[in-house]
DSSP file (Angstrom, degrees, kcal/mol; ACC not computed):
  #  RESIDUE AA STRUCTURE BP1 BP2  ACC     N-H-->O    O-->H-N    N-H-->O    O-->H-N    TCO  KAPPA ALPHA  PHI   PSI    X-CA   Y-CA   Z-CA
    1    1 A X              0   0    0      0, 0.0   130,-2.2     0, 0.0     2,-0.4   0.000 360.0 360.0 360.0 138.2    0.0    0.0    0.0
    2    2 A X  E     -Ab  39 131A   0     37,-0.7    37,-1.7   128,-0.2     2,-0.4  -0.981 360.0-158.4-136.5 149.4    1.1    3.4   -0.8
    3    3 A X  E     + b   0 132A   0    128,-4.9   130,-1.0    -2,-0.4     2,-0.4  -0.860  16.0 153.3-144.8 120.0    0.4    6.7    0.3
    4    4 A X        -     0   0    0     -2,-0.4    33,-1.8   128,-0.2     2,-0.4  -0.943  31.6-136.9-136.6 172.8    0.6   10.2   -0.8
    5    5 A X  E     -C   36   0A   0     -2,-0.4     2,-0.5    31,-0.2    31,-0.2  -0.813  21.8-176.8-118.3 116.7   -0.5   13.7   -0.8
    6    6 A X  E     -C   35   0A   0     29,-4.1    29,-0.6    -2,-0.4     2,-0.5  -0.808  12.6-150.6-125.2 151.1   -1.0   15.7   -4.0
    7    7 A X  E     -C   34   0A   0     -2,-0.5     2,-0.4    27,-0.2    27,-0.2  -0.687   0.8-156.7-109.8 147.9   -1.9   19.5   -4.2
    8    8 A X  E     -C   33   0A   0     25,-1.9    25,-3.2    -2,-0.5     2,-0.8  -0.996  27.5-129.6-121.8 115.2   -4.2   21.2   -7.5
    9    9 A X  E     -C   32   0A   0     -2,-0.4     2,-0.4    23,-0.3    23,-0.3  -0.727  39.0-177.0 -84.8 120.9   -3.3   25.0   -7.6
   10   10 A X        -     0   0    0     -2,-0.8     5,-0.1    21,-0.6    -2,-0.0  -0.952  20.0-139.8-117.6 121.9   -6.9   26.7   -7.7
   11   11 A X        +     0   0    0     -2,-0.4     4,-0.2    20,-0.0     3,-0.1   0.179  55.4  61.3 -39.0 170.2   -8.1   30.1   -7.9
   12   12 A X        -     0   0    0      1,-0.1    -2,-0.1     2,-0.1     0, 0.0  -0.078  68.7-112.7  91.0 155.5  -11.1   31.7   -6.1
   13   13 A X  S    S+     0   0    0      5,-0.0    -1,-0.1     0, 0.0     5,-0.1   0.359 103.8  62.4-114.3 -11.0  -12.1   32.4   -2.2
   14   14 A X        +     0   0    0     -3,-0.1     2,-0.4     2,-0.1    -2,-0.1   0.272  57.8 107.7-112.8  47.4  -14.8   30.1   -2.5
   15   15 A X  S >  S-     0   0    0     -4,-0.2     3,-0.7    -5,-0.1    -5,-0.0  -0.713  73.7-112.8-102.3 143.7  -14.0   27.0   -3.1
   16   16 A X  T 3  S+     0   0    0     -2,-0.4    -1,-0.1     1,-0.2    -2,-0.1  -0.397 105.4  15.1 -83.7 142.5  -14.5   24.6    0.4
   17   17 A X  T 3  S+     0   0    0      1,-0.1    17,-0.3    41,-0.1     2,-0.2   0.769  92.1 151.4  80.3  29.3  -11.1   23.1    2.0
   18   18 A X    <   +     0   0    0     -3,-0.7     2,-0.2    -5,-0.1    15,-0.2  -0.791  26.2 129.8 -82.6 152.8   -8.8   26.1   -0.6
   19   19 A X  E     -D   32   0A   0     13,-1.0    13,-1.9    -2,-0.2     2,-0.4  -0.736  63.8 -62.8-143.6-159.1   -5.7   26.8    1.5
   20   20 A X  E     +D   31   0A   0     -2,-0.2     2,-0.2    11,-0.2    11,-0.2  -0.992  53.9 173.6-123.7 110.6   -1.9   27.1    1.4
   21   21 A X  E     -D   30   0A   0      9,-3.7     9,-1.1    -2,-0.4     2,-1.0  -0.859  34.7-116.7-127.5 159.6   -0.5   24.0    0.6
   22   22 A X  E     -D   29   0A   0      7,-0.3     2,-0.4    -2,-0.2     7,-0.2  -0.697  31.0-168.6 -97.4 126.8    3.4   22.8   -0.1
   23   23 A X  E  >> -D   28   0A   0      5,-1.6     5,-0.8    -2,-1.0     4,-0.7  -0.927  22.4-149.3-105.5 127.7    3.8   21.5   -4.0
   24   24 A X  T  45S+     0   0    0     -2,-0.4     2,-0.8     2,-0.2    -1,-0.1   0.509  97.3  64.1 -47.2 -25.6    7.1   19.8   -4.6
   25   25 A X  T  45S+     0   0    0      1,-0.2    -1,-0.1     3,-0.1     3,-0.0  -0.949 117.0  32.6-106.3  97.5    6.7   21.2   -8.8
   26   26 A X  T  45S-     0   0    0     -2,-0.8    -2,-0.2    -4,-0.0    -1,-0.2  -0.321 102.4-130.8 157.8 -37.1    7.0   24.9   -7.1
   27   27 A X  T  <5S+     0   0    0     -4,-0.7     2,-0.2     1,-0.2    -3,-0.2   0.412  74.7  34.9  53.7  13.5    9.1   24.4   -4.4
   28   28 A X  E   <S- D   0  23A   0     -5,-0.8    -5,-1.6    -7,-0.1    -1,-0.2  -0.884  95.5 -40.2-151.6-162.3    6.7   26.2   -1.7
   29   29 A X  E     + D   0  22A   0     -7,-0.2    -7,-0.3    -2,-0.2     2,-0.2  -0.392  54.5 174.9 -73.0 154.9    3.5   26.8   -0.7
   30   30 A X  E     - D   0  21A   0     -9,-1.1    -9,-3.7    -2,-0.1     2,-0.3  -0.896  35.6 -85.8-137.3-175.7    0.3   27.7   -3.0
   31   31 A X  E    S+ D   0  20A   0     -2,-0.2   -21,-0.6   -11,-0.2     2,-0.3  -0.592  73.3  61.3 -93.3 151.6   -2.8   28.2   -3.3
   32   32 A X  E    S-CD   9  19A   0    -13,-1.9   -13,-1.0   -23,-0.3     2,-0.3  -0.996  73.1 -39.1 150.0-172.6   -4.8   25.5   -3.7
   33   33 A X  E     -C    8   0A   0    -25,-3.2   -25,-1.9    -2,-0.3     2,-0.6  -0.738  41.3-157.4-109.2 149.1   -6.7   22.0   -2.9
   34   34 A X  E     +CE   7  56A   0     22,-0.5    22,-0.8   -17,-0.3     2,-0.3  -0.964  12.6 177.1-120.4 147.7   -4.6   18.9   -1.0
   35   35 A X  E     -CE   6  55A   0    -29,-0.6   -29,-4.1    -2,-0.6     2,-0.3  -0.909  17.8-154.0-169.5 129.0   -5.7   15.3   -1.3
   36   36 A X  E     -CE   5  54A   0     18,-2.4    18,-2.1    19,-0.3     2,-0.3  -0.668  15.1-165.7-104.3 164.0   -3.9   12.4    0.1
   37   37 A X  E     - E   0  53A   0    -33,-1.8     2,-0.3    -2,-0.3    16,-0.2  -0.829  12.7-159.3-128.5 168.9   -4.5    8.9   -1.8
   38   38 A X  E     + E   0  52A   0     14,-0.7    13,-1.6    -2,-0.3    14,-0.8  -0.752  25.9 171.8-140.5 143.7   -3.7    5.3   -0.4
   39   39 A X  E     -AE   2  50A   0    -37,-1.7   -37,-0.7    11,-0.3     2,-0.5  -0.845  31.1-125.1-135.5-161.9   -3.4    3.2   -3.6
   40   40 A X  E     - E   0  49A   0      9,-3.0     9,-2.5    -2,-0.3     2,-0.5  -0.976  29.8-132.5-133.6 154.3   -2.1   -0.6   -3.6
   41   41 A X  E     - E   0  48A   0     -2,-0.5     2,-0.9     7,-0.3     7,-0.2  -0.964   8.5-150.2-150.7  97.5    0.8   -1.3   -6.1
   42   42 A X  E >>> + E   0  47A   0      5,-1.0     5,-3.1    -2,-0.5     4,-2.3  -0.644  18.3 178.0 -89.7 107.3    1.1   -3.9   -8.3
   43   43 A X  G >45S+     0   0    0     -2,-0.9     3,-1.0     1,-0.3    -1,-0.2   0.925  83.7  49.8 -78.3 -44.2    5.1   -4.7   -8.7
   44   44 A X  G 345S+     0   0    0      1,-0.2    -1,-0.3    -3,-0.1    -2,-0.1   0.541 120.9  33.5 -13.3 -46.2    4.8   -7.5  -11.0
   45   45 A X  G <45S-     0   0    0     -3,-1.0    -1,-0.2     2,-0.1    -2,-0.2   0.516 101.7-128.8-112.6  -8.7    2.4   -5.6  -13.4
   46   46 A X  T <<5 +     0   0    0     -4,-2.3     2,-0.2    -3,-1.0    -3,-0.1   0.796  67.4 138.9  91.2  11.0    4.2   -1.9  -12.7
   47   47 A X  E   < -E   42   0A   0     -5,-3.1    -5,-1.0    -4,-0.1     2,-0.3  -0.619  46.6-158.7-117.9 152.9    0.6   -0.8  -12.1
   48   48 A X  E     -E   41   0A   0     -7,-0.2     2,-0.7    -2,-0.2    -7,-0.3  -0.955   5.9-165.5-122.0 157.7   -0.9    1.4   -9.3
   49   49 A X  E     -E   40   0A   0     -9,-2.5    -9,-3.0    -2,-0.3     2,-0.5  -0.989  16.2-139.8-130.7 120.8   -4.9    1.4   -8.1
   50   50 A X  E     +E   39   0A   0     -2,-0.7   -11,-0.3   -11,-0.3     3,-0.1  -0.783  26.5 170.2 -66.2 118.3   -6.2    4.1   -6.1
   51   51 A X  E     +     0   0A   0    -13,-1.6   -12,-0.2    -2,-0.5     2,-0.1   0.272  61.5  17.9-139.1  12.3   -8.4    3.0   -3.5
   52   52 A X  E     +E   38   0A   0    -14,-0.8   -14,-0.7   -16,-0.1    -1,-0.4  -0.386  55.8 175.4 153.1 132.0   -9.1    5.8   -1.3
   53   53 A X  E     +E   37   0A   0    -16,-0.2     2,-0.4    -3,-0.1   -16,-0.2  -0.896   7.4 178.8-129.6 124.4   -8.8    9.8   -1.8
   54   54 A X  E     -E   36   0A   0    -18,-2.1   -18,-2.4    -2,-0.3    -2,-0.0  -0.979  33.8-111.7-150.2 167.1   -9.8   12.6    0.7
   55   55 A X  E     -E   35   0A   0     -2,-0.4     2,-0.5   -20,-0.2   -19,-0.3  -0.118  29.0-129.7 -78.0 173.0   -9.6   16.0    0.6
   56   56 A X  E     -E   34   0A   0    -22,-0.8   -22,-0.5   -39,-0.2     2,-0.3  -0.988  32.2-172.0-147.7  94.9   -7.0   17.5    3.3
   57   57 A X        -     0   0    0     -2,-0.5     2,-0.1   -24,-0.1   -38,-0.1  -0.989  14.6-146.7-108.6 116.7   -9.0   20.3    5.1
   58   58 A X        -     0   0    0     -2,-0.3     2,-0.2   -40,-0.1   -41,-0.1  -0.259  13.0-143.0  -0.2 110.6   -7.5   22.5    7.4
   59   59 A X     >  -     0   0    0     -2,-0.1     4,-0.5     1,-0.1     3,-0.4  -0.896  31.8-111.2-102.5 168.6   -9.6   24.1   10.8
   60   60 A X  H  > S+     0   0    0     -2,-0.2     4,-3.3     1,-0.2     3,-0.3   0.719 117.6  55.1 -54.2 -39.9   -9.3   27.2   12.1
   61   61 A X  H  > S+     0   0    0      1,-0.2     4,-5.9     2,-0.2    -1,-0.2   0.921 109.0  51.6 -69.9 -35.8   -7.6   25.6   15.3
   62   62 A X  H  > S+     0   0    0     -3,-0.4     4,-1.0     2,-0.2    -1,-0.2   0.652 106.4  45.8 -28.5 -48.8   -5.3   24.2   13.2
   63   63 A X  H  X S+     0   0    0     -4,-0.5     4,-1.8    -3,-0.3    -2,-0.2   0.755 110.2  56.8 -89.9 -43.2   -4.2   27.0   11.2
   64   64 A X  H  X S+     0   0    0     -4,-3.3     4,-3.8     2,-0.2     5,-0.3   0.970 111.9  44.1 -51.0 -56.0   -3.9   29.1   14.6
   65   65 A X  H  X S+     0   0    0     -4,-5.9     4,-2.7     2,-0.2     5,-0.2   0.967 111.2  55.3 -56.0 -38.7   -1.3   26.2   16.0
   66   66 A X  H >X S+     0   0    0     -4,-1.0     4,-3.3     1,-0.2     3,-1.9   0.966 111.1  45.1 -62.1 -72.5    0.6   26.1   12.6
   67   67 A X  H 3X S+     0   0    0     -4,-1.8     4,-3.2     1,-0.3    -1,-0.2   0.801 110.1  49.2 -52.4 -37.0    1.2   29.7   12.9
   68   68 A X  H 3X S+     0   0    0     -4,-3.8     4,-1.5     1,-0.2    -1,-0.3   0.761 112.9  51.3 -75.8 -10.9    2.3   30.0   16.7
   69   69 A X  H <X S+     0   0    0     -4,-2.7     4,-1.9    -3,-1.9    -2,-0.2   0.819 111.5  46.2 -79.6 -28.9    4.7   27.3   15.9
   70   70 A X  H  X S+     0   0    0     -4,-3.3     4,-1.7    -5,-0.2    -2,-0.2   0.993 114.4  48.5 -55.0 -43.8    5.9   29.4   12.8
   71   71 A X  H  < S+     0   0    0     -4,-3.2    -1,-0.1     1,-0.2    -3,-0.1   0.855 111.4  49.3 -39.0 -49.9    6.1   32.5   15.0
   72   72 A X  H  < S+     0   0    0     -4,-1.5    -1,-0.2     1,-0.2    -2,-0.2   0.882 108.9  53.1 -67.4 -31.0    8.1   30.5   17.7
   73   73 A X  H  < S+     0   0    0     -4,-1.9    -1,-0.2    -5,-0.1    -2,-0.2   0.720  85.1 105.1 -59.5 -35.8   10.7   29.0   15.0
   74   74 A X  S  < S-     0   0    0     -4,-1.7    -3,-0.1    -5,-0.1    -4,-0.0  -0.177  81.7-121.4 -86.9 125.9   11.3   32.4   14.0
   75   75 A X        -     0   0    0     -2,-0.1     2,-0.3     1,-0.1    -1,-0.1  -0.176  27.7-140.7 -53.3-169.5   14.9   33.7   15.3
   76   76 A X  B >   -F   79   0B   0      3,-0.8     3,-1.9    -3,-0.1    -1,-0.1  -0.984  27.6 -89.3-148.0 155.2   14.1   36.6   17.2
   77   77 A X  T 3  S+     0   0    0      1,-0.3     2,-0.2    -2,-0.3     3,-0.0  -0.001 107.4   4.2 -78.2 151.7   16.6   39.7   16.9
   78   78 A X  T 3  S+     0   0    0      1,-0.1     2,-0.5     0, 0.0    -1,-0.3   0.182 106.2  98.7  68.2 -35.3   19.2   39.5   19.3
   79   79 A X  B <   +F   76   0B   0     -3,-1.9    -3,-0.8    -2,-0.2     2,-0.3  -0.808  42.0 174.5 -95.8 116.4   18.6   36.3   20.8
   80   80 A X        -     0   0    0     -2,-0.5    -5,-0.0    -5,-0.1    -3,-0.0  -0.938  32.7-141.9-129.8 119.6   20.4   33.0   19.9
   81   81 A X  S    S+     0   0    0     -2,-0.3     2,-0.2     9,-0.0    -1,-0.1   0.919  94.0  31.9  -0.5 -84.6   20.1   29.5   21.5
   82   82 A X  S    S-     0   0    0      8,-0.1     2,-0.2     4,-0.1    -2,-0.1  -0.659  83.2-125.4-117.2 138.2   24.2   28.9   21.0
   83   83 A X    >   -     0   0    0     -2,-0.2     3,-0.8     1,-0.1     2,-0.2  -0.584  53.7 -80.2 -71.4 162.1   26.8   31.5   21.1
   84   84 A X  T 3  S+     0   0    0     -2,-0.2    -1,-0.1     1,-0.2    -4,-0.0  -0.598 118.8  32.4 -29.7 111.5   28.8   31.3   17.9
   85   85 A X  T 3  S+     0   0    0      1,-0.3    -1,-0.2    -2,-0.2     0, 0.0  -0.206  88.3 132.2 133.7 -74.7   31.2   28.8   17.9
   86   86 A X    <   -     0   0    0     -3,-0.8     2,-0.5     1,-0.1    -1,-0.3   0.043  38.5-146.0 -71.7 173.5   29.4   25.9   20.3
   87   87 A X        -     0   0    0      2,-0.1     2,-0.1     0, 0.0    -1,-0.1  -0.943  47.0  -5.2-116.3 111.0   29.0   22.5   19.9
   88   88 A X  S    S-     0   0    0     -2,-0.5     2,-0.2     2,-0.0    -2,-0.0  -0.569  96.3  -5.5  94.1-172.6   26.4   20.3   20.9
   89   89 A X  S    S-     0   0    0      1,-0.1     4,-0.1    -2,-0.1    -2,-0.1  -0.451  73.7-108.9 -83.4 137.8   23.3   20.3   22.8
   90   90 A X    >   -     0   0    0     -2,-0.2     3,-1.2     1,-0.1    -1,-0.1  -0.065  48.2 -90.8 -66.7 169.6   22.5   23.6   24.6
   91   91 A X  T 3  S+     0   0    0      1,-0.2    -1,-0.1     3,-0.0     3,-0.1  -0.251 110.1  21.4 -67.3 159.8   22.9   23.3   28.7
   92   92 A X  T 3  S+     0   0    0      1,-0.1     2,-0.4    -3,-0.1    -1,-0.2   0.047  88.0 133.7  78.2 -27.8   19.8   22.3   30.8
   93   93 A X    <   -     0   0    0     -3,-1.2    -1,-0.1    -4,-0.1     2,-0.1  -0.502  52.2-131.1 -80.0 124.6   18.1   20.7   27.6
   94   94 A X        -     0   0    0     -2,-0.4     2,-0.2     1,-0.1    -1,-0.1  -0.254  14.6-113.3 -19.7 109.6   16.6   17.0   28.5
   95   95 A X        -     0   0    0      1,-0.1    -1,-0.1    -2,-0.1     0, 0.0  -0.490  44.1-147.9 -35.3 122.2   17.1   13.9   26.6
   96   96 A X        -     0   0    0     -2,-0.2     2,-0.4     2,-0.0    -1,-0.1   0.189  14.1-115.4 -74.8-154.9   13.6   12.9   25.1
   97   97 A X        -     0   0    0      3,-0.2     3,-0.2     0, 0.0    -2,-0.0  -0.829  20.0-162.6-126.5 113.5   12.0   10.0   24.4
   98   98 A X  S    S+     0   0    0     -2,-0.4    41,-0.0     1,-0.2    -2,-0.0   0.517  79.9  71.1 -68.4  -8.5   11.4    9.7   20.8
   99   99 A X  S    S+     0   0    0      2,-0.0     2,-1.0    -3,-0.0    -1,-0.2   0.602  88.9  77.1 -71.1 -12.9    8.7    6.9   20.7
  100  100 A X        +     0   0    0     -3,-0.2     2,-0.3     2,-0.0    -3,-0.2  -0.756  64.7 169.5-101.0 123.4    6.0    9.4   22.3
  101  101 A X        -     0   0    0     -2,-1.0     2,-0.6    39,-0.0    39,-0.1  -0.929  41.9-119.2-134.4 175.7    5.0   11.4   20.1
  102  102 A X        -     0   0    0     -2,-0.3     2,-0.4    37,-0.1    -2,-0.0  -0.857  33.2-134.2-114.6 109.3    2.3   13.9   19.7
  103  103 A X        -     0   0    0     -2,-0.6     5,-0.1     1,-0.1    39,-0.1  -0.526  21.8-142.5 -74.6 134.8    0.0   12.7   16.9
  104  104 A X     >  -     0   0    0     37,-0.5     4,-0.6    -2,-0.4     5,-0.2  -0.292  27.5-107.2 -78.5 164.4   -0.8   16.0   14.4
  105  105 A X  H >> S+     0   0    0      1,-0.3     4,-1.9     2,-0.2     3,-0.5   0.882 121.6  60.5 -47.4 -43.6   -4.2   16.4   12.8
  106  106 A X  H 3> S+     0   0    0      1,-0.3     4,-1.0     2,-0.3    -1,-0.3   0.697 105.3  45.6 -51.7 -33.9   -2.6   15.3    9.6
  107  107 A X  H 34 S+     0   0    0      1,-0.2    -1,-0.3    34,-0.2    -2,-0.2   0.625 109.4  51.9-108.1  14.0   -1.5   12.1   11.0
  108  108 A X  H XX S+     0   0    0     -4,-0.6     4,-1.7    -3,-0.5     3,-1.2   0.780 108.0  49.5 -95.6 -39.5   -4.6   11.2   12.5
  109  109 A X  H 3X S+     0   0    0     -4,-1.9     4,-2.7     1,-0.3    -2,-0.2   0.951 115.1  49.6 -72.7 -56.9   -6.6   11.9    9.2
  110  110 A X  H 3X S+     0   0    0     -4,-1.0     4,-1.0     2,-0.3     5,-0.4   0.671 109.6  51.9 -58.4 -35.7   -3.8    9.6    7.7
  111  111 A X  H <> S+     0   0    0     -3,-1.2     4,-3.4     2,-0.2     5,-0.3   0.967 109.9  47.1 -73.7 -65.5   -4.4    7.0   10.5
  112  112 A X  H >X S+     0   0    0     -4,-1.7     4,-1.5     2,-0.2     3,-0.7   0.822 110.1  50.2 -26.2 -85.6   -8.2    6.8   10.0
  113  113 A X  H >X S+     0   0    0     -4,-2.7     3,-2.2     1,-0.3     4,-1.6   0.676 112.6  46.0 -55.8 -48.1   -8.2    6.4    6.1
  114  114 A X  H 3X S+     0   0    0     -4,-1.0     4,-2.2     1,-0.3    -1,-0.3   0.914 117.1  50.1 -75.7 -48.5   -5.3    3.2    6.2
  115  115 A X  H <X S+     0   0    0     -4,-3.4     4,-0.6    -3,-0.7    -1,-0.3   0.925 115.2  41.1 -36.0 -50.2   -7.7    1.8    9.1
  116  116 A X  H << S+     0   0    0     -3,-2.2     4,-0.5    -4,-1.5     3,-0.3   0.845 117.6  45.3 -72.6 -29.8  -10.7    2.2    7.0
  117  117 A X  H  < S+     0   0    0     -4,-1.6     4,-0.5    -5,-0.2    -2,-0.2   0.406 110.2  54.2-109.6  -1.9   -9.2    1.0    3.9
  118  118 A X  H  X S+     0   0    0     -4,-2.2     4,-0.7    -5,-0.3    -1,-0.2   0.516 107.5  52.0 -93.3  -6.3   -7.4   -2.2    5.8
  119  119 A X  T  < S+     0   0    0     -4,-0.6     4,-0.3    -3,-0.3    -2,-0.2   0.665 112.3  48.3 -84.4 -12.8  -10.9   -3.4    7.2
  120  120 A X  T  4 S+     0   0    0     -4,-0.5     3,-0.4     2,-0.1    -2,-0.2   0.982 125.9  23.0-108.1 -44.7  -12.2   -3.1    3.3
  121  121 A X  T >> S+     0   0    0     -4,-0.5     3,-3.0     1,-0.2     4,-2.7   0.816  94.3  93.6-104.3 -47.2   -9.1   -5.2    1.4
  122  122 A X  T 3< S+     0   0    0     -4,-0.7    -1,-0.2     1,-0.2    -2,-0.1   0.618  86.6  46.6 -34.5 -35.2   -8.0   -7.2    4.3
  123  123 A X  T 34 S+     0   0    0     -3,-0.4    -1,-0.2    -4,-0.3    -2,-0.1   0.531 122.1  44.1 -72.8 -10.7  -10.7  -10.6    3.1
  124  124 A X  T <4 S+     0   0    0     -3,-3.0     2,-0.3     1,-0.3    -2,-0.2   0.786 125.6   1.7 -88.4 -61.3   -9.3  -10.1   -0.2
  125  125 A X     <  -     0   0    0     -4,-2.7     2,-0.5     2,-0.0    -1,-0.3  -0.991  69.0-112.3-147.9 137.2   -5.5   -9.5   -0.3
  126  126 A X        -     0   0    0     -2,-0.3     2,-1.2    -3,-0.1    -4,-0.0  -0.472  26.7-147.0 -53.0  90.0   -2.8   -9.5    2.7
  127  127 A X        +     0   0    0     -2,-0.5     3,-0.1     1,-0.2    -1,-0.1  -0.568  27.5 170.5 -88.3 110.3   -1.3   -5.6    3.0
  128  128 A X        +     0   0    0     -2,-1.2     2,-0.2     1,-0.2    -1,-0.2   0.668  58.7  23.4 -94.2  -7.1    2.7   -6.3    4.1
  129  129 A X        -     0   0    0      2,-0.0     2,-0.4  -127,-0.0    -1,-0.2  -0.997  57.4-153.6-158.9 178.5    3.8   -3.3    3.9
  130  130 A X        -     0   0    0     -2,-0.2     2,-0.4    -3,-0.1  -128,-0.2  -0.979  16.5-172.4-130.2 130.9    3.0    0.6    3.9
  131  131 A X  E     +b    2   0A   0   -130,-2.2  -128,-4.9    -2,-0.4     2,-0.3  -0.980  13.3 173.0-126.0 144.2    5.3    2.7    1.9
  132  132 A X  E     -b    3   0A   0     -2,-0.4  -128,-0.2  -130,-0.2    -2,-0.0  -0.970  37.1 -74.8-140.3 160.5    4.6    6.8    2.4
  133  133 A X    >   -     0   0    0   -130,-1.0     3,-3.2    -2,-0.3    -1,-0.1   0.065  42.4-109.4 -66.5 170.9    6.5   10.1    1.3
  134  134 A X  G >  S+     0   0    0      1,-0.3     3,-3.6     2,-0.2     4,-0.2   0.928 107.9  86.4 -69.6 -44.7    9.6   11.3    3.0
  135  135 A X  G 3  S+     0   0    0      1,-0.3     3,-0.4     2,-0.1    -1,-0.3   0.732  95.4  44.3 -24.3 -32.7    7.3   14.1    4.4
  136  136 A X  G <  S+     0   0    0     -3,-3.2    -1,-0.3     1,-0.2    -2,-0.2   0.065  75.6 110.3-126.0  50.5    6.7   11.7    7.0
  137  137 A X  S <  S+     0   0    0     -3,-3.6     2,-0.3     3,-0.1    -1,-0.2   0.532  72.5  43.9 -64.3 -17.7    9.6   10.6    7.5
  138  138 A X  S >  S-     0   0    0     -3,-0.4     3,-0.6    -4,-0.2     0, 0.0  -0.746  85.4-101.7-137.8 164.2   10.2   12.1   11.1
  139  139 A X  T 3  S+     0   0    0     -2,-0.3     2,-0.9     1,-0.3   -37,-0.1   0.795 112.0  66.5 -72.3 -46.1    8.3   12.4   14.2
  140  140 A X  T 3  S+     0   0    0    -37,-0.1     2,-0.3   -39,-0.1    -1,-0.3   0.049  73.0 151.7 -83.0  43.1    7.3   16.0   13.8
  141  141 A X    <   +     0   0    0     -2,-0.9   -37,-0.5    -3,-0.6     2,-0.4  -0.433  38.2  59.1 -58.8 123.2    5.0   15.2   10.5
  142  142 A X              0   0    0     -7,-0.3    -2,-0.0    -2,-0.3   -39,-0.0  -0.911 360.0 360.0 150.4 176.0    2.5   17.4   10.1
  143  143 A X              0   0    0     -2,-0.4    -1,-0.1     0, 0.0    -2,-0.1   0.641 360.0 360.0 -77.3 360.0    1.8   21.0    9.7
């Protein structure tokens, strides 16, 4: 099973789920529609099937978090982390645990479909593996 997310640059203010989305053939964000697919992949015949599509809509709370994490990210004038120079982790910061993670909206949306779409194939055909874009490659996937 494979699964990725492809963006349609659209016009207009009234078109349901329009946002600012990042396309790889642009190399930033635009305006536009997102829709992730799961298809199943046939290697033998070279062939892909699409087998569930939904739109990737945005809420308001959503869009609020994505911006206070841009805001925080954002150096701020005078103030640095690290002097110039240092090496390594700054003092006082805590080792994590990387198995907990915090799931984004995006990977819950992402959780649902492959859940819904392994109860519908699963009497049919055996899914061994799940292959997805590098986008989610890391723990902090998501907006």
């Amino acid at each position: 099973m494979v699964g990725d997310e492809s963006v349609v640059t659209k016009a207009g203010k009234l078109t349901y789920g329009l946002d600012r989305f990042f396309s790889s053939i642009f190399g930033k964000p635009v305006r536009g529609l997102a829709f992730f697919t799961f298809s199943l992949v046939s290697v033998t015949e070279r062939q892909s099937y699409p087998l569930l599509v939904e739109q990737v809509v945005r809420s308001a709370e959503e869009k609020a978090a994505a911006r206070q994490k841009k805001a925080k990210k954002a150096p701020q004038k005078g103030k640095s982390a690290k002097k110039p120079g240092q090496v390594g982790r700054p003092k006082g910061s805590k080792q994590q645990d990387k198995r907990l993670i915090e799931w984004t909206p995006e990977l819950q949306q992402m959780a649902g479909m492959a859940t819904t779409l392994l109860q519908r194939v699963n009497p049919f055909c055996a899914i061994r593996h799940l292959i997805l874009d590098g986008h989610f490659g890391n723990n902090y996937a998501g907006w």
